[in-house]
C-alpha positions as CSV (number, residue, x, y, z in Angstrom):
1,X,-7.9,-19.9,-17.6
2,X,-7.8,-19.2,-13.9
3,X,-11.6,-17.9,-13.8
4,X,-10.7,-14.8,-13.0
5,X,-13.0,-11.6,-13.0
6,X,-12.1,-7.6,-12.9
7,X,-13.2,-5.3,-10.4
8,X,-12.2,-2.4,-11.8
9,X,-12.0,0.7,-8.8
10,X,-12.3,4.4,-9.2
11,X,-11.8,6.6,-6.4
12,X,-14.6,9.7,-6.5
13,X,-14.3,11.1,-2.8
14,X,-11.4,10.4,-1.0
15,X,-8.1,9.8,-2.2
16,X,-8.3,11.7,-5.2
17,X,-4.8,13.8,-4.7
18,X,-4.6,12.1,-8.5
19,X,-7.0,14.8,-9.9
20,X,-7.5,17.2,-7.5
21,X,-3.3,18.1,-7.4
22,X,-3.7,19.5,-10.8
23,X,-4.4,23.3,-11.6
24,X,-7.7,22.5,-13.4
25,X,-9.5,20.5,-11.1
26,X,-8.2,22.4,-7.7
27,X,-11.1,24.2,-7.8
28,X,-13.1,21.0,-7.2
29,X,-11.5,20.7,-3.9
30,X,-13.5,20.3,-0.5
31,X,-10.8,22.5,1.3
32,X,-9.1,24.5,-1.2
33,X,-5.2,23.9,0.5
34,X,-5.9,20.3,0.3
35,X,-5.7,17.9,-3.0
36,X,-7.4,14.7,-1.3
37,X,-10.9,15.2,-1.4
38,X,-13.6,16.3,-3.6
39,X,-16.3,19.2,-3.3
40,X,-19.6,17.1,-3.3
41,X,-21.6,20.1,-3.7
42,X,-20.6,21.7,-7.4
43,X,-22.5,19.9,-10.4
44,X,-18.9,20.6,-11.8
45,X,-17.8,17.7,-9.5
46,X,-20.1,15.1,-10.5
47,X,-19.6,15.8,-14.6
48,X,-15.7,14.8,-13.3
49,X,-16.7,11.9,-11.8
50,X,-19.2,10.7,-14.5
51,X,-16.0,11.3,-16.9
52,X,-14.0,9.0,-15.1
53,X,-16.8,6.3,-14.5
54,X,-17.0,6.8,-18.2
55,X,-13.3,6.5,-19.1
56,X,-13.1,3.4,-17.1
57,X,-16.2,1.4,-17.8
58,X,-15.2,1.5,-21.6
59,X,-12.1,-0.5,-20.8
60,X,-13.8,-3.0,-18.8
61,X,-17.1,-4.0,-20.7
62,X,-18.9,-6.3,-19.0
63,X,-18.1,-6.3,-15.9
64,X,-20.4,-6.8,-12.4
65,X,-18.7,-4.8,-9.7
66,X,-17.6,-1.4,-9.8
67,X,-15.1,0.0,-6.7
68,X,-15.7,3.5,-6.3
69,X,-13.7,4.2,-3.6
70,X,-15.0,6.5,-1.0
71,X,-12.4,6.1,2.0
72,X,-10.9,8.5,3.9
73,X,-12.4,11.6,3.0
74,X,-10.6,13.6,4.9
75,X,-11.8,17.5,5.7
76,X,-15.1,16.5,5.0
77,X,-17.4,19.3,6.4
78,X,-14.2,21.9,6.2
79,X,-15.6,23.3,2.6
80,X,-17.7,26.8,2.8
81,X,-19.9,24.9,0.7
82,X,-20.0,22.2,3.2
83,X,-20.3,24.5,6.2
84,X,-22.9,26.3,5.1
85,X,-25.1,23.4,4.4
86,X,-24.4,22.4,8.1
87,X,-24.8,26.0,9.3
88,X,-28.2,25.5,8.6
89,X,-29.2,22.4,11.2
90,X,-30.3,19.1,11.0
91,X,-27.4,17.8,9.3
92,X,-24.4,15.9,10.1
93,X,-20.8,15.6,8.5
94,X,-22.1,11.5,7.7
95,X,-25.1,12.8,5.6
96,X,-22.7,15.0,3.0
97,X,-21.1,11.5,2.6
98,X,-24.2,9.6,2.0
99,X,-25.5,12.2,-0.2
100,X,-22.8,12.0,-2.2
101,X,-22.0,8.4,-2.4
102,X,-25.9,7.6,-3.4
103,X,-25.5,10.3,-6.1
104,X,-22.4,8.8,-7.2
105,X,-24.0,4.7,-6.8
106,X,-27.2,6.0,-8.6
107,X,-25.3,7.5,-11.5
108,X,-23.8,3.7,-11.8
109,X,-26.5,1.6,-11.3
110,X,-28.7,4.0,-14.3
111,X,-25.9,4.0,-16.6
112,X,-24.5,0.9,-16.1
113,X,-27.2,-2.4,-15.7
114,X,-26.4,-5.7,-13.9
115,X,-23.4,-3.0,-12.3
116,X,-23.4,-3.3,-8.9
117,X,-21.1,-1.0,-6.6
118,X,-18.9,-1.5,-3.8
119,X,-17.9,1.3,-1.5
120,X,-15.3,1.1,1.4
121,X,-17.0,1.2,4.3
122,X,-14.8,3.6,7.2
123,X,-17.2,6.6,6.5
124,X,-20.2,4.5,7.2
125,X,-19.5,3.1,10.2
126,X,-20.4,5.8,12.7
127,X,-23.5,6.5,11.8
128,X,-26.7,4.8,13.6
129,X,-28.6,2.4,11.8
130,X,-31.4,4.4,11.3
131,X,-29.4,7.1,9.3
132,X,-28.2,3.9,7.4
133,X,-31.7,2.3,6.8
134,X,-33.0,6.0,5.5
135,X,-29.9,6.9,3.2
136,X,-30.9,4.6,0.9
137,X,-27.8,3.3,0.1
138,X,-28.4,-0.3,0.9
139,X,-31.0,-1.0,-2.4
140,X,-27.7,0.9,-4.2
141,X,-23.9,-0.1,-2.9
142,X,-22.6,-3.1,-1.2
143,X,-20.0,-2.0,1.9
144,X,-16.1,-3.3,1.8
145,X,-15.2,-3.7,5.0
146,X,-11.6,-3.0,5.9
147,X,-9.5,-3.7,8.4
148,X,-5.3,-4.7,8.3
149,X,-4.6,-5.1,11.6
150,X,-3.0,-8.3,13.1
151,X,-5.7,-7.9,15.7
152,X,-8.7,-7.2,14.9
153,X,-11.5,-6.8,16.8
154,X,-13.7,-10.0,15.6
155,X,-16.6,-9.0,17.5
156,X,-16.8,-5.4,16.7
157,X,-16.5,-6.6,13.4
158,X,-19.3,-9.0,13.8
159,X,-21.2,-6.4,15.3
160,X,-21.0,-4.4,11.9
161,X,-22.1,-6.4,9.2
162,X,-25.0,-7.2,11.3
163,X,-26.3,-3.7,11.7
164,X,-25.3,-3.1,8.1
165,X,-27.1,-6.3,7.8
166,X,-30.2,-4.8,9.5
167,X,-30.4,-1.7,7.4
168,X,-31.2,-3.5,4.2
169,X,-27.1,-4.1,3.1
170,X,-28.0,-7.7,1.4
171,X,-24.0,-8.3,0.6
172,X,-21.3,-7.3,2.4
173,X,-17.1,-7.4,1.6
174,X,-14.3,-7.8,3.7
175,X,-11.2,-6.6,2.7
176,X,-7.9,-7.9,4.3
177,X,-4.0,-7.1,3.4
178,X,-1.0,-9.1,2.3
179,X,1.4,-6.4,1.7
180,X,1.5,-2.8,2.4
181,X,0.0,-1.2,6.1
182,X,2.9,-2.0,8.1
183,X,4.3,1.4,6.8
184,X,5.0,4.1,4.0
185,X,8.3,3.4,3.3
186,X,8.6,-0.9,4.1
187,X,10.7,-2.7,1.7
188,X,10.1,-6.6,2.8
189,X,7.0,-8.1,3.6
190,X,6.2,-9.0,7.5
191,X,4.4,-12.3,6.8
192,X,3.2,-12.9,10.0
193,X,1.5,-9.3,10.5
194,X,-0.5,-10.8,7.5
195,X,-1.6,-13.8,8.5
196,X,-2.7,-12.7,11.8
197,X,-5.1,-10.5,9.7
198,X,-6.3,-13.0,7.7
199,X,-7.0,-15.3,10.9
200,X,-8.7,-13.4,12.1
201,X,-11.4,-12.4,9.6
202,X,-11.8,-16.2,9.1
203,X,-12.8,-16.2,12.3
204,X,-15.3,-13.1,11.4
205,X,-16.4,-14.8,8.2
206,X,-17.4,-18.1,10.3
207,X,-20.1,-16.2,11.8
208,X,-21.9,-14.1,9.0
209,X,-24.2,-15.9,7.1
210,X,-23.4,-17.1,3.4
211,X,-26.1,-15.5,1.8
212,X,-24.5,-12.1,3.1
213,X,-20.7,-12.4,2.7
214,X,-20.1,-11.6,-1.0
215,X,-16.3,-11.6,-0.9
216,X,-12.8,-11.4,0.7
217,X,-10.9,-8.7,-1.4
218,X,-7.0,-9.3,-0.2
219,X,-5.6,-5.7,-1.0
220,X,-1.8,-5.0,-1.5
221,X,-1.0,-1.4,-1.4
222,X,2.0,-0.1,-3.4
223,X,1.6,3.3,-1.5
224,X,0.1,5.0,1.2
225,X,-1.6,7.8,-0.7
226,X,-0.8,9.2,-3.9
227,X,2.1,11.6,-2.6
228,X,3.9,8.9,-0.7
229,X,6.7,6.6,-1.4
230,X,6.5,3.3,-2.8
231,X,6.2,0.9,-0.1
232,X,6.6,-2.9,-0.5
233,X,6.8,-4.1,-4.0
234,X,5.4,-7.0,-5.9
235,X,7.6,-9.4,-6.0
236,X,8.7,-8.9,-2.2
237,X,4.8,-9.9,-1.2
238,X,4.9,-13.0,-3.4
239,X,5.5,-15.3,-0.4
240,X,2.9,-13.1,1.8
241,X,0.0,-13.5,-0.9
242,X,0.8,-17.6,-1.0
243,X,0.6,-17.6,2.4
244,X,-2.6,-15.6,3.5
245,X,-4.3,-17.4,-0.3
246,X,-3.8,-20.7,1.5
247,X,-4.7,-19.7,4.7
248,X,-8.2,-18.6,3.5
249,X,-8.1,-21.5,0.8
250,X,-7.4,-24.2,4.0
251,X,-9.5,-22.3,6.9
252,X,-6.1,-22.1,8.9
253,X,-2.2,-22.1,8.3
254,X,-0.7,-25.7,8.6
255,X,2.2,-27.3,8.4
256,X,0.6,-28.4,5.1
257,X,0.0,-25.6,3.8
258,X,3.5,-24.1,4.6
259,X,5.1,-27.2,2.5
260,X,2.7,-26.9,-0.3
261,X,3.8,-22.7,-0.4
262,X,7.1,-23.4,-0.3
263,X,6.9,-25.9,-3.3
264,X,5.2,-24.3,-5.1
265,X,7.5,-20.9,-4.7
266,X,10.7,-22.8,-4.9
267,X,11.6,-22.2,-1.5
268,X,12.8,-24.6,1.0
269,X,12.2,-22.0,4.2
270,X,9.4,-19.9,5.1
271,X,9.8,-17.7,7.8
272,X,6.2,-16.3,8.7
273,X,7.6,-14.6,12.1
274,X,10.4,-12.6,11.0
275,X,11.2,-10.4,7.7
276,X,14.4,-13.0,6.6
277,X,12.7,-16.2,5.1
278,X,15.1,-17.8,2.4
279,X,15.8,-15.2,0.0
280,X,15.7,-17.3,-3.4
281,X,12.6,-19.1,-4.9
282,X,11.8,-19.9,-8.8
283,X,8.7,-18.1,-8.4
284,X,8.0,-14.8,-10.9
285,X,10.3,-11.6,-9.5
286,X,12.0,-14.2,-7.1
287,X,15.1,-12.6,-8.3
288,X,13.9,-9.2,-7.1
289,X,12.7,-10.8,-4.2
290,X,16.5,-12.3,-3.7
291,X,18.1,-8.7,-4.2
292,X,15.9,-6.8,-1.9
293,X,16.5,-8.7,0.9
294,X,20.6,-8.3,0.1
295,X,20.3,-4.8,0.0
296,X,18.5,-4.5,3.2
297,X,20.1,-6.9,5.3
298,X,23.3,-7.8,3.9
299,X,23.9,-4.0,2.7
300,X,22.3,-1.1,3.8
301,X,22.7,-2.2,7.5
302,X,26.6,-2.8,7.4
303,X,26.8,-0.1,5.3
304,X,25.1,2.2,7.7
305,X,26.7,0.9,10.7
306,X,30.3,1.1,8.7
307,X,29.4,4.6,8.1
308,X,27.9,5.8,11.5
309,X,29.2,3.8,13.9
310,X,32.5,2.6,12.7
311,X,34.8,4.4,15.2
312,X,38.0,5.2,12.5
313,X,35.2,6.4,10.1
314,X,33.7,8.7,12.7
315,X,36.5,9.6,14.4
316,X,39.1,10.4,11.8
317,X,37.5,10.0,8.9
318,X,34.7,12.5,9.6
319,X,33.2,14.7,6.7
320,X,35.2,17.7,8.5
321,X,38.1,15.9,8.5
322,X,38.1,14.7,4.7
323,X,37.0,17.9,3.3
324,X,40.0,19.3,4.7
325,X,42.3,16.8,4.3
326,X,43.0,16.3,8.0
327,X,43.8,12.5,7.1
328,X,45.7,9.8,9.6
329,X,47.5,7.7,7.0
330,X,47.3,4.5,9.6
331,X,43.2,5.3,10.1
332,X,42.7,5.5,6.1
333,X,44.8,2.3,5.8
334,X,42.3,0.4,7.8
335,X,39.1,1.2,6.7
336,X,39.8,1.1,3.0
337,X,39.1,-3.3,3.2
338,X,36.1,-2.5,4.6
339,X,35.1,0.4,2.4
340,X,36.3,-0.8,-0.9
341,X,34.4,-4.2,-0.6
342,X,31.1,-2.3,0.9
343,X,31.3,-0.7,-2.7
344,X,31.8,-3.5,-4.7
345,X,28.9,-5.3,-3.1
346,X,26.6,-2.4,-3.6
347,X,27.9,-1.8,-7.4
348,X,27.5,-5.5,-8.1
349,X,23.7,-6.2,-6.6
350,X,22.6,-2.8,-7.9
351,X,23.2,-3.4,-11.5
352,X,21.6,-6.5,-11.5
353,X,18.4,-5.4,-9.5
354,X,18.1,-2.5,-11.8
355,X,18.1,-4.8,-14.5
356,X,15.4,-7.0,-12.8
357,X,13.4,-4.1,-11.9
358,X,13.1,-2.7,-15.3
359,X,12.1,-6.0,-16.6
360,X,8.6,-5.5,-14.3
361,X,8.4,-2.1,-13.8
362,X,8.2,1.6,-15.2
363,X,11.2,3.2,-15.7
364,X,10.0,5.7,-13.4
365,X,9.1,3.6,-10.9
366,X,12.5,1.8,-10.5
367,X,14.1,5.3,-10.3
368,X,12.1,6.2,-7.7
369,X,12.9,2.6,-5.9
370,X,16.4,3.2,-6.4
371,X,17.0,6.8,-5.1
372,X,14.7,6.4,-2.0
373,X,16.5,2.9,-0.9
374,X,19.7,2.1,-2.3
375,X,21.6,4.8,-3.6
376,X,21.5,7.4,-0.7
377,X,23.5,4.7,1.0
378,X,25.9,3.7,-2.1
379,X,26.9,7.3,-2.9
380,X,27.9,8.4,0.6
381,X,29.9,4.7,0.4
382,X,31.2,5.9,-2.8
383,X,32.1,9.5,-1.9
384,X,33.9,7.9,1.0
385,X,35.9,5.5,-1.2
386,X,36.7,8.2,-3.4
387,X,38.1,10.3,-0.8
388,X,40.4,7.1,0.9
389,X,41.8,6.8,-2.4
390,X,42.6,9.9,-2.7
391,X,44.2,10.0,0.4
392,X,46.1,7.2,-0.2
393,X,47.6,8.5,-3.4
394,X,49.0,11.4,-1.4
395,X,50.6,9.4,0.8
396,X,52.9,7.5,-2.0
């Protein structure tokens, strides 16, 4: 109905802590302490990756473009394997790479006709054109080009496609960011970080020719790496994705364009500069959305500076102090207001984002949401409550 097509991406490089952390495939690692990145040099290593080209191109049949990844390979060049190969001269860490990515883009392109690749980019971009032109790679893999900053370097960026452009790279990608990269553990979405980013590869996209750009892919991370915590979710970078889509829809961001977001999510504010824009909408996971943004501003930080900074609960209220029972009657008399109501706001708003959550996400997932950002703050609130009313029963 919306004309949209699947671009399925498999990661066979970098960023594969999701095989390589297992006991059967840490042998496949580049450097054997190290779960993120593959050996390129065991034939073991490319039946894996064949697998999981396999495993995924059966559930999307038909499709153009496949992502395989290729980012960050970290420790590159660290292997035995991989020093030994360099040991012996005339290679660089950026050849192991290309080898292995044209192994890998081959295998596609054979198995899969009419498939076309895509392959971040970051690996790529030291090397000098004429390692580029005799790789090979550009009759095999179009290049994403990433970027996330607010302020990107539009002519180094330029710069790029066109030498990738002069070694034979016929279509190029950019890929931007609407949520996610502002840090591992964010909760709400910095709009305006966003739409800086997505100014500004307008602004590179203006000057590349047609015929070369291929695409815009606007990424939204839900972690950092496979080991890390979840960072913004879904529903929080609603408003972010509205706003960079019609950015890139429009060619700029107008007062226009803010009314038509903000019909069209149900909200009658949209703050692009700071984290707080209205928290309601009608759009999908507003609700979420709504609750987030409670529990960050109107929650965890009272709570934290009720708990650290508060000067009865610090002062004569203190851990020490209640696990002995060294307890002022007059000090526990005034915070309990304070405390009691923290609680209930906490107990209220966390049942019903639970409820929300597990309505969009794995049960798993919402546990992990929950522990990392909301309940280390409502059980040292409820500890604390619990011990002032204990403390007031002693007194009757």
């Amino acid at each position: 109905m919306h004309s949209l097509e699947v671009i399925p991406l498999v990661q066979t490089f970098g960023h594969m802590e999701f095989v390589l952390k297992h006991r059967d495939f840490a042998r496949l690692r580049e450097v054997p302490t190290y779960p993120n990145s593959l050996n390129p040099h065991l034939d073991e290593s490319l039946r894996l990756l064949h697998d999981m080209i396999r495993q995924v191109m059966e559930l999307h049949p038909g499709v153009r473009w496949l992502h395989i990844g290729s980012d960050e390979v970290y420790y590159l060049g660290e292997g035995e394997e991989s020093k030994q190969r360099l040991a012996q001269g005339g290679l660089a860490v950026e050849d192991l790479f290309m080898c292995h990515l044209k192994k890998v883009a081959a295998h596609v392109v054979s198995t899969y006709p009419g498939v076309r690749p895509i392959a971040w980019d970051d690996m790529l971009r030291g090397a000098s054109a004429q390692t580029l032109t005799d790789s090979g790679l550009a009759q095999l893999v179009e290049p994403m080009i990433w970027d996330y900053t607010p302020n990107l370097e539009v002519e180094n960026r330029v710069a790029l496609i066109e030498k990738y452009v002069q070694c034979g790279f016929q279509k190029i990608w950019l890929a931007s960011a609407f949520k996610g990269a502002t840090g591992a553990c964010q909760q709400l979405t910095h709009i305006g970080h966003h739409l800086e980013n997505h100014r500004c590869w307008l602004q590179v996209a203006q000057r590349v020719p047609h015929h070369t750009l291929q695409g815009l892919a606007l990424t939204g991370w839900q972690r950092y790496d496979h080991f890390s915590v979840l960072c913004e979710l879904l529903p929080v970078g609603i408003p972010s994705l509205a706003v960079c889509l019609q950015t890139l829809k429009n060619g700029s961001y107008s007062e226009q364009a803010a009314a038509s977001i903000q019909e069209i999510l149900g909200i009658s504010h949209l703050d692009t500069e700071n984290y707080m824009s209205e928290a309601s909408g009608s759009f999908p996971g507003s609700d979420v959305y709504k609750m987030i943004t409670q529990v960050v501003f109107f929650l965890k930080n009272p709570t934290q500076e009720f708990l650290e900074r508060n000067r009865i609960v610090t002062g004569w209220f203190s851990p020490f102090h209640r696990k002995k029972k060294i307890i002022h009657p007059i000090m526990v008399q005034q915070i309990e207001p304070e405390a009691v109501s923290l609680l209930s706001n906490w107990t209220l708003v966390l049942r019903d984002l639970q409820a929300a959550l597990l309505q969009i996400f794995p049960e798993v997932s919402v546990e992990e949401w929950m522990e990392e950002h909301a309940l280390p703050y409502y059980l040292q609130l409820q500890d604390l409550v619990q011990d002032v009313n204990a403390a007031l029963e002693n007194q009757s």
